[in-house]
C-alpha positions as CSV (number, residue, x, y, z in Angstrom):
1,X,29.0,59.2,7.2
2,X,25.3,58.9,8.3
3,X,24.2,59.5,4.6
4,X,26.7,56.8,3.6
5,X,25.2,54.2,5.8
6,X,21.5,55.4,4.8
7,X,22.7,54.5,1.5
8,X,24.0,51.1,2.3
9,X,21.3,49.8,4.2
10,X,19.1,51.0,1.5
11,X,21.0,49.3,-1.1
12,X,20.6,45.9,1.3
13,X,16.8,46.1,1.3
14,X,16.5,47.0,-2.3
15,X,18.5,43.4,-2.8
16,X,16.8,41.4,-0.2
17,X,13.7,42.2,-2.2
18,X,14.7,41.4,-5.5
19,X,16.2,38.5,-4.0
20,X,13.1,37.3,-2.3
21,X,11.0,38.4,-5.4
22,X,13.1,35.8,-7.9
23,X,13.2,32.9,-5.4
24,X,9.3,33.2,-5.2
25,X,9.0,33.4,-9.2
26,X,11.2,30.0,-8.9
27,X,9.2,28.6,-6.1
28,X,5.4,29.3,-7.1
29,X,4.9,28.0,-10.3
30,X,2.3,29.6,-13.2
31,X,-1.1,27.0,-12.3
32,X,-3.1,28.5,-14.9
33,X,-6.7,29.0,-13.8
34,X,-6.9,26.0,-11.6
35,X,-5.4,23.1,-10.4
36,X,-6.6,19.4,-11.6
37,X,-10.1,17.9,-11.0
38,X,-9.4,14.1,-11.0
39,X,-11.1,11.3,-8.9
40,X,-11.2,7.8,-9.4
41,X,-13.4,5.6,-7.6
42,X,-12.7,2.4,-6.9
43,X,-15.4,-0.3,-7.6
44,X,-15.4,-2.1,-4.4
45,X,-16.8,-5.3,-5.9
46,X,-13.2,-5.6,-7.3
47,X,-11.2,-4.0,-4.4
48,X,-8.5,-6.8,-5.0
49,X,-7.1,-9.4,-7.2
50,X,-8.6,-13.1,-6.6
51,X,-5.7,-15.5,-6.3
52,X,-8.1,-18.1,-7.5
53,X,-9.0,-16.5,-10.5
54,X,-6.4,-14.3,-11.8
55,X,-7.1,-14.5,-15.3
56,X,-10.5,-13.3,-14.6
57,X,-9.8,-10.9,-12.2
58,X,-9.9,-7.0,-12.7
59,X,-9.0,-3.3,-11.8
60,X,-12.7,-1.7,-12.4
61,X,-13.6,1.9,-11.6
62,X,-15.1,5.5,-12.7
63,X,-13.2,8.3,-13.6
64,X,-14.7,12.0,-13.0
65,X,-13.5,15.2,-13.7
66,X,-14.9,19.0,-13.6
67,X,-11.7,20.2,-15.0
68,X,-11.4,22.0,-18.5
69,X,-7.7,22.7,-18.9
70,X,-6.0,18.9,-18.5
71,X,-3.8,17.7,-21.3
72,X,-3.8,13.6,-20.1
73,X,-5.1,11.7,-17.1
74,X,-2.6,8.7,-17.3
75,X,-3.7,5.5,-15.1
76,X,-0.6,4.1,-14.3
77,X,0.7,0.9,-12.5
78,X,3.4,-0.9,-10.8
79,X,3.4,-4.2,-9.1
80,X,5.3,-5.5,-5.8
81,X,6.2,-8.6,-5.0
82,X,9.1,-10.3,-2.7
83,X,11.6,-9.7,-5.0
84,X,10.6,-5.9,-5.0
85,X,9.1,-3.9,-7.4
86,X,8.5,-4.0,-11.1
87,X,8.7,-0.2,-13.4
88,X,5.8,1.4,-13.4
89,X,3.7,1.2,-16.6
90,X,0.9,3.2,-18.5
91,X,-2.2,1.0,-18.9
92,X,-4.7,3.9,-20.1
93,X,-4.6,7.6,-21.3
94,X,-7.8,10.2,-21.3
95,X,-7.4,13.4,-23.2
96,X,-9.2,16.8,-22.2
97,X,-11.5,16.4,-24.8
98,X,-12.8,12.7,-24.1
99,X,-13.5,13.4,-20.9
100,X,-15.5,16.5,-21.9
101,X,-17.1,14.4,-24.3
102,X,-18.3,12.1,-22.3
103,X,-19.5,15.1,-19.3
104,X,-16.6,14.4,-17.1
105,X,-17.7,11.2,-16.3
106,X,-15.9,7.8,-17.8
107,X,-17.6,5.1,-16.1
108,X,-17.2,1.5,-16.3
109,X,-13.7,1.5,-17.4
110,X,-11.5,-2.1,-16.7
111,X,-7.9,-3.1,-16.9
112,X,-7.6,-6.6,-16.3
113,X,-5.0,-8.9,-14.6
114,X,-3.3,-10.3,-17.9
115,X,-2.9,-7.1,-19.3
116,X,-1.1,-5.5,-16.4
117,X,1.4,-8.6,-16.7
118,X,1.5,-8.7,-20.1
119,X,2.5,-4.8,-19.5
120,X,4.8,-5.7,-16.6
121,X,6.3,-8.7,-18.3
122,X,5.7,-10.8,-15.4
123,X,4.5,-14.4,-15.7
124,X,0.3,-14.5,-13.9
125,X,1.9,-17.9,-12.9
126,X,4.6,-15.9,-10.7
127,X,2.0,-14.4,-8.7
128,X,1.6,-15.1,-5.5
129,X,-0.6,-14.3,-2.8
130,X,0.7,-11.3,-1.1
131,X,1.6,-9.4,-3.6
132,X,0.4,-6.4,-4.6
133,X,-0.4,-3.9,-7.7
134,X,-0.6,-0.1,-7.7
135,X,-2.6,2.2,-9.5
136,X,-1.3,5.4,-9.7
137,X,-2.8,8.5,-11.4
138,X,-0.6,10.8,-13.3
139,X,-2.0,14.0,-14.8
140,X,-0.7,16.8,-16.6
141,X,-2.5,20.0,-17.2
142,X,-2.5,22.2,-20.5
143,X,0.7,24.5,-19.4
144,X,2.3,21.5,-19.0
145,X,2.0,21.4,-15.0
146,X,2.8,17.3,-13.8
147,X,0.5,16.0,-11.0
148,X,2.3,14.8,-8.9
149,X,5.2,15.8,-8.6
150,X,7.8,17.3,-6.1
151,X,8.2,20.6,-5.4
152,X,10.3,22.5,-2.9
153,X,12.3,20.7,-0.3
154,X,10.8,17.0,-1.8
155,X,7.7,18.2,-0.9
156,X,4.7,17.0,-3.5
157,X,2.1,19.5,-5.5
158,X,-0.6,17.2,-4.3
159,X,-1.2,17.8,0.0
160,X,-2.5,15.1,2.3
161,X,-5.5,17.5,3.1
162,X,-6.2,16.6,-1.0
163,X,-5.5,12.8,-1.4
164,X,-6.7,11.9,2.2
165,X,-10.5,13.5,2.3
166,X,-11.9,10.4,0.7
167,X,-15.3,11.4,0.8
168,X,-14.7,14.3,-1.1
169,X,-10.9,14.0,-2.7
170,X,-10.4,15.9,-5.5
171,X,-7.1,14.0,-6.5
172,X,-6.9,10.3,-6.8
173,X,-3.4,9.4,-6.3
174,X,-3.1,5.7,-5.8
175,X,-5.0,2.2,-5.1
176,X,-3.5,-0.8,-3.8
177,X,-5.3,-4.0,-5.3
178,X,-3.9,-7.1,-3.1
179,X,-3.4,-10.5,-4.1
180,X,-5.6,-12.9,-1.9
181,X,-9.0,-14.2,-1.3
182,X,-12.1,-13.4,0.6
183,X,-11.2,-13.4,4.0
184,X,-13.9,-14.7,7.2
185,X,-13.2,-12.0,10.0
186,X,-14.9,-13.9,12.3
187,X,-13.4,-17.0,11.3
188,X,-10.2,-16.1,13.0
189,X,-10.7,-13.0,15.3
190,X,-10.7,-13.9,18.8
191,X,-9.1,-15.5,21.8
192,X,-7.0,-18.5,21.5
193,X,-4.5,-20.6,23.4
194,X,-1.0,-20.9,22.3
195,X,1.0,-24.4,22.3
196,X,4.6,-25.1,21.0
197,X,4.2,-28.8,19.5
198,X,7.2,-29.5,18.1
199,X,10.6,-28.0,18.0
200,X,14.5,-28.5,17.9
201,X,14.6,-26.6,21.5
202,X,11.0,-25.4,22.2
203,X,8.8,-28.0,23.6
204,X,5.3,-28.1,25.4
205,X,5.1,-23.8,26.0
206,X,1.7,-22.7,26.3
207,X,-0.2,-18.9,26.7
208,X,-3.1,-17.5,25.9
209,X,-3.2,-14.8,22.8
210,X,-5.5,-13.2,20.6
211,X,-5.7,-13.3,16.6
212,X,-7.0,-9.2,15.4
213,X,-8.0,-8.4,11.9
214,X,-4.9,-5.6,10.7
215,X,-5.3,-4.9,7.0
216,X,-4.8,-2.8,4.9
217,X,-5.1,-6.1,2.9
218,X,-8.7,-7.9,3.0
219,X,-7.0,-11.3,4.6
220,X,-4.4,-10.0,7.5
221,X,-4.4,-10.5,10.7
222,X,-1.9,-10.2,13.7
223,X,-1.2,-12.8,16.2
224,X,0.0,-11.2,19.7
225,X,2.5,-13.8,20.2
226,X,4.0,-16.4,18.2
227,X,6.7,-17.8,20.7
228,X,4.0,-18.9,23.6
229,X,6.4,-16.9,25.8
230,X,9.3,-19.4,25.7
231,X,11.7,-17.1,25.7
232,X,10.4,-14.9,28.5
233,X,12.9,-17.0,31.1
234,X,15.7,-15.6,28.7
235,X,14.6,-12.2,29.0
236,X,12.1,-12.4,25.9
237,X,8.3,-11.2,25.8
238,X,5.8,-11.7,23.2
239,X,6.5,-11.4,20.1
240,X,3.6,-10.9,17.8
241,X,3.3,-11.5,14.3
242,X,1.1,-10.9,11.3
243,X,-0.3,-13.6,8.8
244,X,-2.1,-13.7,5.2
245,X,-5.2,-15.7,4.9
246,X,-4.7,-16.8,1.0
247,X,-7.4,-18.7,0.3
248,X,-7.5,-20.6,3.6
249,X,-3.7,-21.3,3.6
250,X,-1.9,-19.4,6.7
251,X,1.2,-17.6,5.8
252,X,3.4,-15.9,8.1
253,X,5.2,-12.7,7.6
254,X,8.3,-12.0,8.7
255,X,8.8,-10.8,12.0
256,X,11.3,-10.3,14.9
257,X,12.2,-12.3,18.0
258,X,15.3,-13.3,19.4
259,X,15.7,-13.2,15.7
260,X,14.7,-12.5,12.5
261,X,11.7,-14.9,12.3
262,X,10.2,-16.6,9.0
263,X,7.5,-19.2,8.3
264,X,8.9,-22.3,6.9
265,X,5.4,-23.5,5.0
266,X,3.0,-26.1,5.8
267,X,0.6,-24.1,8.1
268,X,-2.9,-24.8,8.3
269,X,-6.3,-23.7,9.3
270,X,-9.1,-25.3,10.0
271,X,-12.2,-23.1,10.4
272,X,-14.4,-26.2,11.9
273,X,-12.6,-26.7,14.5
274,X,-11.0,-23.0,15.1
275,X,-7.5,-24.4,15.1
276,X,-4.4,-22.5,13.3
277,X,-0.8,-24.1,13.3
278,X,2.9,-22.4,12.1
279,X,5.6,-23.6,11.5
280,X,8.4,-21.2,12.6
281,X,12.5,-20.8,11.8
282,X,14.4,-18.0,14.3
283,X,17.4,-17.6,12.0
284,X,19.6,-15.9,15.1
285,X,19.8,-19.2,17.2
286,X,18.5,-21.8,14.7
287,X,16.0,-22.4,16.3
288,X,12.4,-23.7,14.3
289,X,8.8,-25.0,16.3
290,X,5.7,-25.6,15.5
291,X,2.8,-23.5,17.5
292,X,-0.4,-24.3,17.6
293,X,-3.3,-22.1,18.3
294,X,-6.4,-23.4,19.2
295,X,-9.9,-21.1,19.3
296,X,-11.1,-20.7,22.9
């Protein structure tokens, strides 16, 4: 009987192994000598889209590469906007042998505005400030290895400790160009006081707040309340909220507060005089004001 189980067990470990052996052939896939080489670096001259000139404005960048066995670097994009997002579109292609042609280094390369619309098919007089297009990097090496791509359990092929060492990235994966305008930090960081204006229920409120540069986009910024406390006797708090500066026009994003919170239009800055005003709908209770922040 003891030599009967011997054999068993025996037989068990010879097909845990094989087991384990096939799932790693499955799970580790043939990489070839090496992984890709591929960085793209961003000129920050045009680090996003000018609402003010969007025919004229630009993706511009350098491309780099020590690799020797790629098939195609495709620079890929997709744009965002309120109504969601667009498909995602090839705007240029580099082969293996261009880049070694050119000693792994591709500089100066541009894909303008109009042609990523005309790509898109999306209207340059539908943009508006706020949104956003992506650039996305798509490569895939001689065996036919995609990067990126997802791999076991939805995880991807290219790691955070990859894409996320900027300095020294090896990867470029993706670039958010924004649609807006310079934006004056210190035009609109600091403290300010708070006052409800107008309103159908709201009326007179006042508190102190601060206005905070947020990014990631070059003209956001985050209010700490946009309510001057006037629902605090109702239980409430402060409810902050974050804004766009396009092109000296204040535009709320939506927010929470009793509600779900929107800006109705009509806001206005005036960097002289330091003062910012809102105009506000709470869609819960129907409720809409005016606030007006003034710069201490």
């Amino acid at each position: 009987m003891k030599n009967i189980l011997n054999f068993i067990v025996a037989l068990g470990v010879v097909f845990v192994l094989n087991s384990c052996r096939d799932e790693e052939s499955i799970r580790i896939p043939d990489l070839g000598d090496k992984g890709p080489n591929v960085r793209v670096v961003i000129d920050p001259s045009f680090g996003f889209i000018d609402f003010e000139n969007l025919s004229g404005s630009k993706a511009k960048y350098d491309l780099y590469s020590v690799s020797t066995n790629l098939n195609i670097v495709e620079l890929r994009v997709f744009m965002t906007s309120a109504s969601g997002m667009t498909d995602t579109v090839t705007m240029r292609t580099y082969t293996q042998a261009e880049i070694s042609a050119a000693g792994g280094q591709i500089l100066g390369e541009e894909i303008s505005v109009q042609e990523m619309v005309d790509a898109l098919g999306v209207d340059l007089a539908d943009i508006v400030g706020g949104d956003n297009f992506t650039l996305l990097n798509r490569t895939t090496m001689a065996n036919g290895t995609v990067y990126p791509a997802t791999t076991v359990q939805g995880n991807s092929n290219v790691t955070p400790n990859i894409t996320g060492a900027s300095a020294t990235t090896s990867f470029f994966s993706a670039y958010v160009y924004f649609v807006g305008c310079p934006s004056t930090q210190a035009d609109f960081v600091g403290e300010y006081s708070s006052e409800i204006i107008a309103g159908n229920y709201f009326g007179g409120q006042t508190s102190d707040v601060t206005i905070a540069f947020k990014g990631p986009e070059p003209f956001r910024y985050v209010i700490s309340d946009i309510s001057a406390l006037a629902y605090a006797p109702f239980g409430g708090t402060a409810y902050p909220g974050d804004f766009y500066d396009i092109c000296g026009v204040p535009q709320m994003l939506p927010t929470q507060t009793f509600g779900n919170t929107v800006d109705t239009g009509g806001g206005t800055w005036d960097a002289e005089s330091g003062v910012l005003t809102l105009n506000v709908f709470e869609q819960f209770n129907g409720l809409s004001w005016t606030i007006q922040f003034t710069r201490k």
